[in-house]
KEKE-3310 file (N, C-alpha, C; in steps of 0.2 Angstrom, whole numbers, plus 5000, padded with zeros to 4 digits):
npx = (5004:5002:5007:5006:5006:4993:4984:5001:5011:5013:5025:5037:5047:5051:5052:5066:5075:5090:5099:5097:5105:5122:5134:5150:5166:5178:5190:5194:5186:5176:5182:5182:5169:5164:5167:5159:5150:5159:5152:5142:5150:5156:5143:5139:5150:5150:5144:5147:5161:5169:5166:5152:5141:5128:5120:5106:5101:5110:5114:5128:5137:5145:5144:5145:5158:5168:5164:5170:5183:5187:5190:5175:5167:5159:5142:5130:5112:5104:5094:5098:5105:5117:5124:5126:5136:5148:5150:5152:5162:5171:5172:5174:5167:5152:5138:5121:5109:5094:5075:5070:5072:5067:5068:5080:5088:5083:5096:5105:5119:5118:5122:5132:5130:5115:5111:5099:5099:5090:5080:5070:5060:5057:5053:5040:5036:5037:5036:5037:5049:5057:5054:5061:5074:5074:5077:5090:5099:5114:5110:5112:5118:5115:5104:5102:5094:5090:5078:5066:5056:5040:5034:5040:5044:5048:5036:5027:5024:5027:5020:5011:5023:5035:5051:5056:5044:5046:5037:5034:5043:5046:5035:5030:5030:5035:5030:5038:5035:5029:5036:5045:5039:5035:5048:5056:5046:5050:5062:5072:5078:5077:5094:5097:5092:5092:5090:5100:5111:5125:5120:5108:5105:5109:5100:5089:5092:5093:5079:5074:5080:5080:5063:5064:5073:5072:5061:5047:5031:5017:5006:5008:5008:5015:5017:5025:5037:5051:5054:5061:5074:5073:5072:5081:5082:5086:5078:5071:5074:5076:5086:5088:5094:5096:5097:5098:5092:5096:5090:5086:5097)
npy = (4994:5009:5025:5040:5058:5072:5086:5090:5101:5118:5125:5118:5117:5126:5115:5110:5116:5129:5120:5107:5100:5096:5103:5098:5108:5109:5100:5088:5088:5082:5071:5063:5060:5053:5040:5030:5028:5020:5009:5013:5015:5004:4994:5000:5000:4986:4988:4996:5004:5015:5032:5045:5052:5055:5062:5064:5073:5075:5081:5089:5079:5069:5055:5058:5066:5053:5045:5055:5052:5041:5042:5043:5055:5067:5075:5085:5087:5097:5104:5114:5127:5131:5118:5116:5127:5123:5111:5115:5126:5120:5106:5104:5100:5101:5105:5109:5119:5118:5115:5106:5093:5087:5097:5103:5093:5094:5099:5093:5080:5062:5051:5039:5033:5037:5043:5038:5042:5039:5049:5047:5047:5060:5068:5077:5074:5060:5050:5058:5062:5049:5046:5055:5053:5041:5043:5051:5041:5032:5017:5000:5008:5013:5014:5017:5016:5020:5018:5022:5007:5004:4991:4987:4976:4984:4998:4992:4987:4998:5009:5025:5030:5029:5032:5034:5037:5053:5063:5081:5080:5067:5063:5052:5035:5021:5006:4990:4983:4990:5001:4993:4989:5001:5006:4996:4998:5007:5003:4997:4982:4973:4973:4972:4967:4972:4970:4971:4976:4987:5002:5000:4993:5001:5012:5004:5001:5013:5014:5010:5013:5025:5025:5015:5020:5034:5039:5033:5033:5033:5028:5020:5000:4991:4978:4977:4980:4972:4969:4979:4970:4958:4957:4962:4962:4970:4978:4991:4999:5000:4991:4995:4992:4996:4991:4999:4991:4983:4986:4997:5006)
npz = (5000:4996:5006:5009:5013:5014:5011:5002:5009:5006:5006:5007:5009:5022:5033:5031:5038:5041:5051:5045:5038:5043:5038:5034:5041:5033:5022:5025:5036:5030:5024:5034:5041:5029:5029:5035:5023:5014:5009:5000:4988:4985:4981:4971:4962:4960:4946:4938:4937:4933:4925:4920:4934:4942:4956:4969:4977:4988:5000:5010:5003:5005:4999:4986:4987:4990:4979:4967:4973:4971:4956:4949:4934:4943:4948:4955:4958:4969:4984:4992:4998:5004:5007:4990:4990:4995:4990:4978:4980:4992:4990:4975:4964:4953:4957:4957:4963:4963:4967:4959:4950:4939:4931:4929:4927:4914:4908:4906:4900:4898:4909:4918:4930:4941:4958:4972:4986:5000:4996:4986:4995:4998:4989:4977:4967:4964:4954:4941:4940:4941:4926:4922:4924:4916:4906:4906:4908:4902:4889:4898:4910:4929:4940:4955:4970:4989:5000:5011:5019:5019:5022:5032:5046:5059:5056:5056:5070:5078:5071:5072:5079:5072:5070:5055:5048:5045:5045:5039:5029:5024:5011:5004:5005:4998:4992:4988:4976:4968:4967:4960:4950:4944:4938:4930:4920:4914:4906:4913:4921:4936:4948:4961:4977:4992:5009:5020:5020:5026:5029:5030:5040:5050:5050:5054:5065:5072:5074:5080:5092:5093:5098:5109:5118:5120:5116:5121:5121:5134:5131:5123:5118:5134:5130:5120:5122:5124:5111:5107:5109:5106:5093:5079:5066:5050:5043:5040:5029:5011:4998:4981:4967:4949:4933:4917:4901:4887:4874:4874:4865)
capx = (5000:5007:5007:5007:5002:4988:4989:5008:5013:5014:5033:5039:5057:5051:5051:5071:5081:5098:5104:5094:5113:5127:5140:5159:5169:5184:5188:5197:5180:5171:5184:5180:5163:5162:5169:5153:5147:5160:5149:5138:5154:5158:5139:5142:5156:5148:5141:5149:5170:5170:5159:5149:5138:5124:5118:5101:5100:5116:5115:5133:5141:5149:5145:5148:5165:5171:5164:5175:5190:5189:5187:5169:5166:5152:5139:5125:5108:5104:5090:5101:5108:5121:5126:5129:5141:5153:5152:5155:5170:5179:5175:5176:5162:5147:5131:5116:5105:5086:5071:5065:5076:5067:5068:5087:5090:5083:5101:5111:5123:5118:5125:5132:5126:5110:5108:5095:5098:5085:5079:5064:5052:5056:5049:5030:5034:5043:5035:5039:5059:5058:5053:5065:5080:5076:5079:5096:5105:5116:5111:5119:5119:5112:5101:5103:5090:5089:5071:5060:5052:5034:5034:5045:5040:5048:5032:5020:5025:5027:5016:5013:5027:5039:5056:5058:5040:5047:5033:5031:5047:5042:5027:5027:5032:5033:5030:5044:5033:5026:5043:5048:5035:5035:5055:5054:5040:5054:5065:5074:5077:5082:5098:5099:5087:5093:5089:5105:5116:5128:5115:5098:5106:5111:5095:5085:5094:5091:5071:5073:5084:5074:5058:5063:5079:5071:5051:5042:5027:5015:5001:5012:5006:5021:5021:5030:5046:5054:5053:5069:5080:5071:5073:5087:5083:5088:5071:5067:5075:5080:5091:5086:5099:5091:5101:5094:5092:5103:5088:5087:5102)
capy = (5000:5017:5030:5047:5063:5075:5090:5090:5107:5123:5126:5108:5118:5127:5111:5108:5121:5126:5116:5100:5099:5098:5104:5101:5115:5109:5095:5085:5084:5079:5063:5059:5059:5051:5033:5028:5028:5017:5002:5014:5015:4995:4993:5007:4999:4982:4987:5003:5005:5021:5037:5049:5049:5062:5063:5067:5075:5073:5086:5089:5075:5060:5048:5061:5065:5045:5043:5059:5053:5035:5040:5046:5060:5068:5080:5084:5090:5098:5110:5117:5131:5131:5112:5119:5132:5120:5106:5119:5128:5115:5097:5105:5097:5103:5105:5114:5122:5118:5109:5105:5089:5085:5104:5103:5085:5094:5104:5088:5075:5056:5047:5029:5031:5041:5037:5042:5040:5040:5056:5048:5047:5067:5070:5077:5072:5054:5046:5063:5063:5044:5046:5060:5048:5035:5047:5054:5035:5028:5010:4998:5010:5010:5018:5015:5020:5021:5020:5021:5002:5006:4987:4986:4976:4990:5000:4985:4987:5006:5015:5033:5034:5026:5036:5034:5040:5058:5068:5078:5079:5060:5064:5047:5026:5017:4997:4987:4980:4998:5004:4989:4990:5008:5007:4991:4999:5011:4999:4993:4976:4975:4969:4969:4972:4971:4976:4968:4981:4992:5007:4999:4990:5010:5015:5001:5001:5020:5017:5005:5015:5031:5024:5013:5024:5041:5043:5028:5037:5032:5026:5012:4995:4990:4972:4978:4983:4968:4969:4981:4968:4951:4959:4966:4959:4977:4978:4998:5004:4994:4997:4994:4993:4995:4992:5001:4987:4987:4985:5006:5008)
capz = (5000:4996:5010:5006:5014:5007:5006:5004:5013:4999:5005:5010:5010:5027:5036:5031:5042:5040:5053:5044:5036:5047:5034:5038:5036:5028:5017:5030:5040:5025:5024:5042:5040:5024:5028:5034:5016:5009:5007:4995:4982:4983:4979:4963:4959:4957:4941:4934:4941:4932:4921:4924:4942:4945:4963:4967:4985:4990:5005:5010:4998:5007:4994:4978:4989:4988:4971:4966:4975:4967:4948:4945:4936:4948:4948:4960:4960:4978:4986:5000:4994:5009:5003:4986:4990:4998:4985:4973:4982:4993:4987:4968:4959:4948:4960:4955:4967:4963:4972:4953:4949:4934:4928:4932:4923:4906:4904:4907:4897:4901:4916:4919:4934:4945:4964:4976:4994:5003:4992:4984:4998:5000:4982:4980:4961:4959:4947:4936:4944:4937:4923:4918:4924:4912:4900:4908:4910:4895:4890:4901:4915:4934:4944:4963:4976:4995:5003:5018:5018:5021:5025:5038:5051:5063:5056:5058:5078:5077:5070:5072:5081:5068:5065:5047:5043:5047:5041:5032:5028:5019:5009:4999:5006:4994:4992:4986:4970:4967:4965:4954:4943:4939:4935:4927:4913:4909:4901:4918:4926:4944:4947:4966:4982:4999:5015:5024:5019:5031:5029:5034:5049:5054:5050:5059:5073:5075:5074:5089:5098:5096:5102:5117:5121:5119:5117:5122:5121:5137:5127:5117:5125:5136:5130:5115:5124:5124:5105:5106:5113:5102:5084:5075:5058:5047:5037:5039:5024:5008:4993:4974:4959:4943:4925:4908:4896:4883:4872:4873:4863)
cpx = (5004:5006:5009:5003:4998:4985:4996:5008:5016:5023:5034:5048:5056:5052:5061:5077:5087:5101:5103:5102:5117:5133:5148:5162:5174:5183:5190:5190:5177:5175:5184:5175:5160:5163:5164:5151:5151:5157:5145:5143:5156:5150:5140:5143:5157:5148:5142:5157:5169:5166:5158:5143:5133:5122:5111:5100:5106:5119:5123:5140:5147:5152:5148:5157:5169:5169:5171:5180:5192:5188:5179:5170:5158:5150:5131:5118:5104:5100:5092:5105:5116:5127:5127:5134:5148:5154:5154:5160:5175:5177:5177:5172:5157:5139:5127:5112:5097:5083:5066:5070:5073:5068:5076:5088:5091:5091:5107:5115:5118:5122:5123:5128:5121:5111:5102:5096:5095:5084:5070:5059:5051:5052:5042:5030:5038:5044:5039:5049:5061:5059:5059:5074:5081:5079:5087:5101:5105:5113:5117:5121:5115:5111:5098:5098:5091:5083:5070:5056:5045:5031:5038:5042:5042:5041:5028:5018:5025:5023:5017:5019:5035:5045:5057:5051:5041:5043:5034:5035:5048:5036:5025:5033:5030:5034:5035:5041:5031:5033:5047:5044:5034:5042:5057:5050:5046:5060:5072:5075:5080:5086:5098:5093:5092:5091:5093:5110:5118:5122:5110:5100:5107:5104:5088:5087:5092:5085:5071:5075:5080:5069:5059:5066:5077:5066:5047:5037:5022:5009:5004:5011:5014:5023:5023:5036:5052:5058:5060:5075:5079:5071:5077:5085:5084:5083:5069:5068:5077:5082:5089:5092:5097:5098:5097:5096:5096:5097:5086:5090:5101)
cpy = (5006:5020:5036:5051:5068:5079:5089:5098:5110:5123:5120:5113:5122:5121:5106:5114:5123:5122:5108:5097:5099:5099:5104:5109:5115:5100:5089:5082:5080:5071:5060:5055:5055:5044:5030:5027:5025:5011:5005:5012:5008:4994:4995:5000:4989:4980:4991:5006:5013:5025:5042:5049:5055:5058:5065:5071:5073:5075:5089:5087:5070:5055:5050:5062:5060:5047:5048:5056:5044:5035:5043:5052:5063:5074:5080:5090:5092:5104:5115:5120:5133:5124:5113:5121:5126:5114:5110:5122:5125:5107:5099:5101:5101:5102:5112:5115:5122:5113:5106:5098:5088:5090:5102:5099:5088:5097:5099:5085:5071:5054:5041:5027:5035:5037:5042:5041:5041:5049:5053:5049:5057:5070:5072:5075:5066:5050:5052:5060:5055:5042:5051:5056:5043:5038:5051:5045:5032:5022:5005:5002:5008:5015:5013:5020:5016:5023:5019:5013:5003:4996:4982:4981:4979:4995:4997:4987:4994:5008:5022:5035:5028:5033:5039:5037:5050:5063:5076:5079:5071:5061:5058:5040:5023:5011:4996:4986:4986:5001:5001:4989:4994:5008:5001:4992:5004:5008:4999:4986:4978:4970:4966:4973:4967:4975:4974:4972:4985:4997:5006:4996:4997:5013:5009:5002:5008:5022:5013:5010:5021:5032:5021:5017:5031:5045:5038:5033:5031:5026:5018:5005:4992:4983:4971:4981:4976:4966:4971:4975:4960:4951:4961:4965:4968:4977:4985:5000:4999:4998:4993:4996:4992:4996:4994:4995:4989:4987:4995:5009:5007)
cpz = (5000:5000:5008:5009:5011:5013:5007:5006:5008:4998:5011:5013:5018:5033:5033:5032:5041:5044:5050:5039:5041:5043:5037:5035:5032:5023:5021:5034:5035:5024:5029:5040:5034:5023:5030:5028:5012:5005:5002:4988:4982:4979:4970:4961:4957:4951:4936:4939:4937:4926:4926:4930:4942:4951:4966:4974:4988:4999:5005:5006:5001:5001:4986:4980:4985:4981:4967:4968:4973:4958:4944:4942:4938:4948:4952:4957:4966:4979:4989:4997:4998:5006:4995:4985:4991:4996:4980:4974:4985:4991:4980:4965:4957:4955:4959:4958:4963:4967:4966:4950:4941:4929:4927:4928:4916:4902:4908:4903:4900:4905:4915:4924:4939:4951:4967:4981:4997:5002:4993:4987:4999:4994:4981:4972:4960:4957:4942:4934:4940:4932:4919:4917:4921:4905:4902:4910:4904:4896:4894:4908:4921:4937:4951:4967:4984:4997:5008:5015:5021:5024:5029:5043:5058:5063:5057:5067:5081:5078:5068:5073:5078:5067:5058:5044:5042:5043:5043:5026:5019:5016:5006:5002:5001:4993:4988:4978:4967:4962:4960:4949:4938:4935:4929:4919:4911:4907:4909:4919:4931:4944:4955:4970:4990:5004:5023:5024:5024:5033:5031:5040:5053:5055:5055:5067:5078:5075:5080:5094:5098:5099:5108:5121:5123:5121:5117:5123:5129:5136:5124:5123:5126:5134:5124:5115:5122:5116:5103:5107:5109:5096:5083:5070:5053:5041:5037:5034:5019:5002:4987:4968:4952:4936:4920:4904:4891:4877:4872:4868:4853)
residu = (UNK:UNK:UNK:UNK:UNK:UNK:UNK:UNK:UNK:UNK:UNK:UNK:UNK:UNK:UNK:UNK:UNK:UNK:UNK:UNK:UNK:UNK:UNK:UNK:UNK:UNK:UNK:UNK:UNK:UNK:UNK:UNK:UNK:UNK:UNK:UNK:UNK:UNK:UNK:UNK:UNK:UNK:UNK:UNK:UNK:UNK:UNK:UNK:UNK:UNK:UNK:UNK:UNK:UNK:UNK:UNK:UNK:UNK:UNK:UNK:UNK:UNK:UNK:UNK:UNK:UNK:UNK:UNK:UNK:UNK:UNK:UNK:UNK:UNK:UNK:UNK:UNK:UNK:UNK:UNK:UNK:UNK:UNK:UNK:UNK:UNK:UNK:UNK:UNK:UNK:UNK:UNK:UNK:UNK:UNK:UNK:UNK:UNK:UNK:UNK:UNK:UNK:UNK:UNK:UNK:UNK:UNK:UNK:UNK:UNK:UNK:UNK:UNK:UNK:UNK:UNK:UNK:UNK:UNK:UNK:UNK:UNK:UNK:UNK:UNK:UNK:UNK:UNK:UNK:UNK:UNK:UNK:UNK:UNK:UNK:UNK:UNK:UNK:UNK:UNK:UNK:UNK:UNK:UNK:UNK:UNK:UNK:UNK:UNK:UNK:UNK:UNK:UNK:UNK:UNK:UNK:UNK:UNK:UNK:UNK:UNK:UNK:UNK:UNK:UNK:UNK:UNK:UNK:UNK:UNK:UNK:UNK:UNK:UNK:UNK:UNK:UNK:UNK:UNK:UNK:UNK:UNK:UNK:UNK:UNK:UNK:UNK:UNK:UNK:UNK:UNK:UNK:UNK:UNK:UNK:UNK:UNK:UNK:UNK:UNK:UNK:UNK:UNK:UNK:UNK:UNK:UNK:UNK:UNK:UNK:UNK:UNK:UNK:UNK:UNK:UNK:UNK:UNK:UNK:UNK:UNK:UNK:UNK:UNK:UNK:UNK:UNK:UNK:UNK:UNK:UNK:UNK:UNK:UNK:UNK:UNK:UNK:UNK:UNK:UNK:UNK:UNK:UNK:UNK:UNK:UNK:UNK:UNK:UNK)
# end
């Protein structure tokens, strides 16, 4: 089932602050902070060692950094006008300040490869944003997403008081087949789905840790505490690898 909020909020961009980035100040932090992220670039680099890379919300740039410093050449599209300045002045890449990505896409070259980090659920358009990306990746290319699973069984036990549904920041969850289906009709296959990966175990872990460690809300029936300390399995967020067919070409 899709979720999605209604109405989305006229300015969604009031509800992303400037501190909603923690921008390093030099380049030095930004390679601290960015080792976390290397499991994103072994993933890559699965199915595409080198080319061109766009980024789709990149915030700061951890992961366009790495790509940058193993070979990509990288380019970012980014809302955060703050988060621009500072991939365009100290990391040195190509970032474009809009919150229009499909507008933004139209004055681009094709890319080997697109990702979305856990971008798409912020989208109020991502069927459109989808569609514009099938049209921006060479044959033979790959397009990598990072999602909110709406069928998590973290939110099955949750609820309202789910971390990852961060509204309304998230306007749209989307189902795992939902999501395959529609990428799929744009001359797609999928090549990988996991939700065992570094990043969703980080991200599961900090929906548990939030709610029992943080905000148990009073209301929550207490004989789902136990839950924190009898699950781990890393199902909150899952990751999608899409290849363009070569039949495109």
């Amino acid at each position: 089932m899709l979720i999605f909020i209604a109405p989305i909020p006229f300015r969604l961009s009031n509800y992303y602050p400037e501190t909603y980035h923690s921008i390093p100040t030099t380049i030095e932090s930004l390679e601290l902070v960015s080792i976390h992220e290397r499991y994103k670039i072994e993933i890559v680099k699965c199915y595409i060692n080198n080319g061109r890379l766009l980024e789709i919300g990149p915030s700061y740039g951890s992961f366009t950094y790495l790509a940058k410093e193993v070979g990509y050449e990288v380019e970012a599209i980014e809302m955060s006008a703050p988060c621009c300045k500072f991939l365009n002045e100290v990391v040195g890449m190509r970032a474009i300040n809009s919150i229009d990505p499909v507008h933004a896409m139209q004055y681009l070259e094709p890319y080997d490869v697109i990702t979305l980090w856990h971008v798409i659920e912020h989208l109020p358009c991502a069927w459109s944003v989808l569609d514009a990306i099938c049209e921006k990746i060479q044959p033979g290319g790959i397009l990598v997403i990072a999602s909110v699973n709406p069928e998590a069984f973290q939110f099955r036990i949750l609820g309202r008081y789910w971390l990852h549904l961060d509204v309304p920041r998230h306007v749209m969850l989307i189902p795992t087949r939902l999501l395959i289906n529609k990428i799929e009709s744009l001359g797609f296959k999928l090549e990988m789905l996991t939700m065992t990966d570094k990043g969703t175990q980080t991200c599961n872990k900090a929906g548990w840790t939030n709610f029992f460690c943080i905000s148990v809300p009073r209301d929550f029936p207490t004989k789902y505490c136990y839950l924190y300390y009898a699950f781990s399995w890393a199902e909150s967020k899952k990751w999608f690898t899409f290849q363009l067919s070569q039949l495109r070409e």
